[in-house]
C-alpha positions as CSV (number, residue, x, y, z in Angstrom):
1,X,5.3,-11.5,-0.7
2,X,2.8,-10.6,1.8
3,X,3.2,-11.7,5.4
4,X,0.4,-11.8,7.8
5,X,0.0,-10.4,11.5
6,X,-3.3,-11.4,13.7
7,X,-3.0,-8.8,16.2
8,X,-3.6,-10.3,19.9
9,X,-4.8,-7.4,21.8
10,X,-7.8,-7.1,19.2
11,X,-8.0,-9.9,16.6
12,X,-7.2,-7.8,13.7
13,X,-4.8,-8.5,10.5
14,X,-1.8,-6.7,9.8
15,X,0.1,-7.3,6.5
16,X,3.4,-6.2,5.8
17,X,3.9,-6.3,1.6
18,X,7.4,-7.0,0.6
19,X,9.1,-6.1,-2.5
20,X,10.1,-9.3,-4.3
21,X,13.6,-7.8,-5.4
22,X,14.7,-6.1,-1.9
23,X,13.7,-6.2,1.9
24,X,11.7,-2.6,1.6
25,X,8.1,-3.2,3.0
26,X,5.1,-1.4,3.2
27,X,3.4,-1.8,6.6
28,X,-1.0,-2.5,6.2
29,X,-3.2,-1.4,9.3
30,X,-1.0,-1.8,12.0
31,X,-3.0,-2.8,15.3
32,X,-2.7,-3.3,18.6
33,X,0.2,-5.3,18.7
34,X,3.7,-3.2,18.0
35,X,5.3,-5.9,19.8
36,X,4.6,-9.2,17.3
37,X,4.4,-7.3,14.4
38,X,7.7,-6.0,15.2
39,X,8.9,-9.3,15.5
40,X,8.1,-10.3,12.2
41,X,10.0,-7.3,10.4
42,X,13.0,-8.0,12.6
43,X,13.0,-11.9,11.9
44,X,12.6,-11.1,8.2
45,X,15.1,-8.8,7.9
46,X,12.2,-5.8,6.6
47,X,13.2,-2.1,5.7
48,X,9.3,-0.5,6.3
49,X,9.0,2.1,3.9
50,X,5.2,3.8,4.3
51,X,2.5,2.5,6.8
52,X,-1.3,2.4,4.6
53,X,-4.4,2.2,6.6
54,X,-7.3,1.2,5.3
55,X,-9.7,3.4,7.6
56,X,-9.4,5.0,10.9
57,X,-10.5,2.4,13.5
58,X,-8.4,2.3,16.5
59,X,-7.9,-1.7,15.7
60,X,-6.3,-0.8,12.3
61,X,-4.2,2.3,13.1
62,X,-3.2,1.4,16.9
63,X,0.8,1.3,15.8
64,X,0.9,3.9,13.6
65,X,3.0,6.0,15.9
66,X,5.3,3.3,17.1
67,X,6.4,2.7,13.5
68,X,7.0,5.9,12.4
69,X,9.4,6.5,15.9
70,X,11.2,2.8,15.0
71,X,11.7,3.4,11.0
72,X,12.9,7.1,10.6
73,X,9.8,8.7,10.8
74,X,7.9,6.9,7.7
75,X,5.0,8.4,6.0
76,X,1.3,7.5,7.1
77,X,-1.6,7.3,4.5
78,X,-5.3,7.4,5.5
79,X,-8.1,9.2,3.6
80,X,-9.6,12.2,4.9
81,X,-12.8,11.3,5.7
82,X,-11.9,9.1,8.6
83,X,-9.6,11.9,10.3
84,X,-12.2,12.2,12.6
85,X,-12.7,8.7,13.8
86,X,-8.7,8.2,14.0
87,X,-8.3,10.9,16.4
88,X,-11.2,9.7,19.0
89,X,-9.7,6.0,19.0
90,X,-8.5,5.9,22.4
91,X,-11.9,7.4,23.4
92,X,-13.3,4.2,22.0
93,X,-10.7,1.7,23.3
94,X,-12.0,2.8,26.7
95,X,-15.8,2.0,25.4
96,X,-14.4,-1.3,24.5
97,X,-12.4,-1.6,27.8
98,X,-9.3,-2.4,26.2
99,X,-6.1,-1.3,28.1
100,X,-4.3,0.6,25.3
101,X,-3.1,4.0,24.4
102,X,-2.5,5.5,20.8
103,X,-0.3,7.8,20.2
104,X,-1.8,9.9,17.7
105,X,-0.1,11.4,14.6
106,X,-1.4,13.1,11.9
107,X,-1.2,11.7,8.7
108,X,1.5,12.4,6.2
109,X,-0.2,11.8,3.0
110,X,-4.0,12.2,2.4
111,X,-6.5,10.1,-0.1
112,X,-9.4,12.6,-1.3
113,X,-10.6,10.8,-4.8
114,X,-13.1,8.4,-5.5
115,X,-9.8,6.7,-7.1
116,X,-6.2,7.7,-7.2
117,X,-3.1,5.7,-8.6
118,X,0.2,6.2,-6.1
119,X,3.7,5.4,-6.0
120,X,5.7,4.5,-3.1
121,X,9.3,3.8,-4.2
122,X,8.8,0.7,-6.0
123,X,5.1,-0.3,-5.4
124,X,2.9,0.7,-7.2
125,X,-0.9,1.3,-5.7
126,X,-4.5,2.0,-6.4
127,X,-6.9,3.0,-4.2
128,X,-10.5,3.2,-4.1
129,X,-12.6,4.7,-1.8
130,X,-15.8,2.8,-1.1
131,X,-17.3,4.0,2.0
132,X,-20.1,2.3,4.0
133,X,-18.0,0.3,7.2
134,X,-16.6,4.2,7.7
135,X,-16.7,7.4,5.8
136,X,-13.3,7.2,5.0
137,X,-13.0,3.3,4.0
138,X,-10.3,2.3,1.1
139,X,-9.5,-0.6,-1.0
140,X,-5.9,-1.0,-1.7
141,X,-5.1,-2.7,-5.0
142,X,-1.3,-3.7,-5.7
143,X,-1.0,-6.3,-9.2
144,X,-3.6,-9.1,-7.8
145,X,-4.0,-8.5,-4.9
146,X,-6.8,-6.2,-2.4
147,X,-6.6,-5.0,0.5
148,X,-10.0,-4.1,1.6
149,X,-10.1,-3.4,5.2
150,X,-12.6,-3.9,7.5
151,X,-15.4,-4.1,4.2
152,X,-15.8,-7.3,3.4
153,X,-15.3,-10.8,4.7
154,X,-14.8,-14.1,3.9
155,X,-17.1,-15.7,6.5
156,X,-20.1,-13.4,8.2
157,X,-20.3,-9.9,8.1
158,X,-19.0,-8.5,11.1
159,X,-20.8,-5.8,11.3
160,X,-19.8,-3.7,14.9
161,X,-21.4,-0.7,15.4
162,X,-18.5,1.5,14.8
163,X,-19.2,5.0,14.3
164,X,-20.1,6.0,10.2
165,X,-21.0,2.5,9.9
166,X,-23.6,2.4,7.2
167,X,-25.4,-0.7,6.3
168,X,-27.1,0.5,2.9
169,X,-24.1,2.7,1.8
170,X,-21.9,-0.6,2.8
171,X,-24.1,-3.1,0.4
172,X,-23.7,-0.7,-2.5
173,X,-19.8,-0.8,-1.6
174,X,-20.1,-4.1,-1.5
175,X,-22.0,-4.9,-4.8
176,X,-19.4,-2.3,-6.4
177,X,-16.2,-4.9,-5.2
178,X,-17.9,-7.8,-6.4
179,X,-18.6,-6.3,-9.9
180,X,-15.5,-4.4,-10.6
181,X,-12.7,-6.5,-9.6
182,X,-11.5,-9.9,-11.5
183,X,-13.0,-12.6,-9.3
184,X,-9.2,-14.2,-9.1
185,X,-7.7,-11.2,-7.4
186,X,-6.6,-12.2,-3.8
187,X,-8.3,-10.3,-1.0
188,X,-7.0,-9.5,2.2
189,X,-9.3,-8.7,4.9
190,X,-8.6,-6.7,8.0
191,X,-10.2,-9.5,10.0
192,X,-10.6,-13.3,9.3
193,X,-8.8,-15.4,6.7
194,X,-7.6,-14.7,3.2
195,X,-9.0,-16.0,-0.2
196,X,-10.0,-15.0,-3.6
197,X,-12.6,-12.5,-4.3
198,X,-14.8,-15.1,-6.3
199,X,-14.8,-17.2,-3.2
200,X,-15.8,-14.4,-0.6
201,X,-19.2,-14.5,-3.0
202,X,-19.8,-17.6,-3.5
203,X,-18.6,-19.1,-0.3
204,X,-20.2,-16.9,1.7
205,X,-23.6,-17.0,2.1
206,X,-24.7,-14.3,4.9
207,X,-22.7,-12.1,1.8
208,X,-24.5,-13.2,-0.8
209,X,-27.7,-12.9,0.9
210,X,-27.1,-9.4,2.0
211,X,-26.3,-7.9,-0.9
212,X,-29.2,-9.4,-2.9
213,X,-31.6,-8.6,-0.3
């Protein structure tokens, strides 16, 4: 089961993936909203076991540091290349004039392969690194299901500027999801609304026409 935060501070998602024999959870991208995504472990009665992060925006890692001080200090997983970015996020939430502070905190566990298979307790992940919205930008496959971060959407494109943004190495990313995944897998996108991959391509024309352009 996957449960599904919009962040209010800054309209990203958080997901929090539950094991479908026992409340252990892993928490995905937690933003800038401790507070209601919180909530939604507490009303659900979640153990948090490991906190994934797609890439290294301050939108997507904002919580880190609150969760690992509420759950017993639980392990954090980002992949190298977006060390940087992480630690200058509260220099950019002041670019963006949003009244926030992130606590930063190193991360426990570090992705430095194209692709790497990983087990946390009972869940069993892949990840793929497919750079282009940031250096450091993953894809996190568990069974069906992707979570792909801030890479691609179901409507627009949403590019933002962001620093190691990089529109041709993001197409080629982009193509590479499209023709390596089954188009039934679910994707879940760090901003916007959920859907299958098949969809997100043929759905979405400003996607379509970008990558074939």
């Amino acid at each position: 089961m996957v449960f599904k935060i919009l962040n209010r501070f800054f309209p990203s998602n958080t997901y929090i993936l539950k094991n479908d024999d026992c409340n252990n959870c892993i928490i995905l991208d937690p933003g800038l909203d401790s507070e209601r995504i919180h909530k939604c472990i507490l009303e659900n009665n979640l153990a948090p076991i490991a906190i994934l992060c797609t890439h290294g925006h301050f939108d997507h890692i904002a919580s880190v540091g609150y969760f690992k001080k509420e759950f017993n200090n639980i392990p954090y997983y980002l992949h190298k290349d977006d060390f940087k970015i992480a630690k200058s996020a509260n220099f950019y939430l002041k670019l963006t004039k949003i009244k926030y502070w992130i606590e930063q905190v190193e991360p426990d566990f570090i992705f430095e392969n194209e692709i790497e298979e990983f087990k946390i307790d009972e869940f069993n992940f892949t990840v793929y690194h497919f750079p282009g919205h940031s250096n450091g930008s993953c894809v996190f496959k568990f069974k069906n299901t992707l979570f792909t971060g801030d890479i691609i959407y179901k409507t627009g494109l949403g590019f933002n500027k962001f620093p190691g943004e990089n529109i041709n190495m993001l197409k080629e990313t982009i193509k590479k999801i499209i023709l390596s995944f089954d188009k039934e897998h679910l994707v879940y996108p760090g901003h916007g609304e959920i859907g299958y991959l098949g969809d997100f391509y043929s759905e979405n024309t400003e996607l379509a026409n970008f990558i074939n352009n």
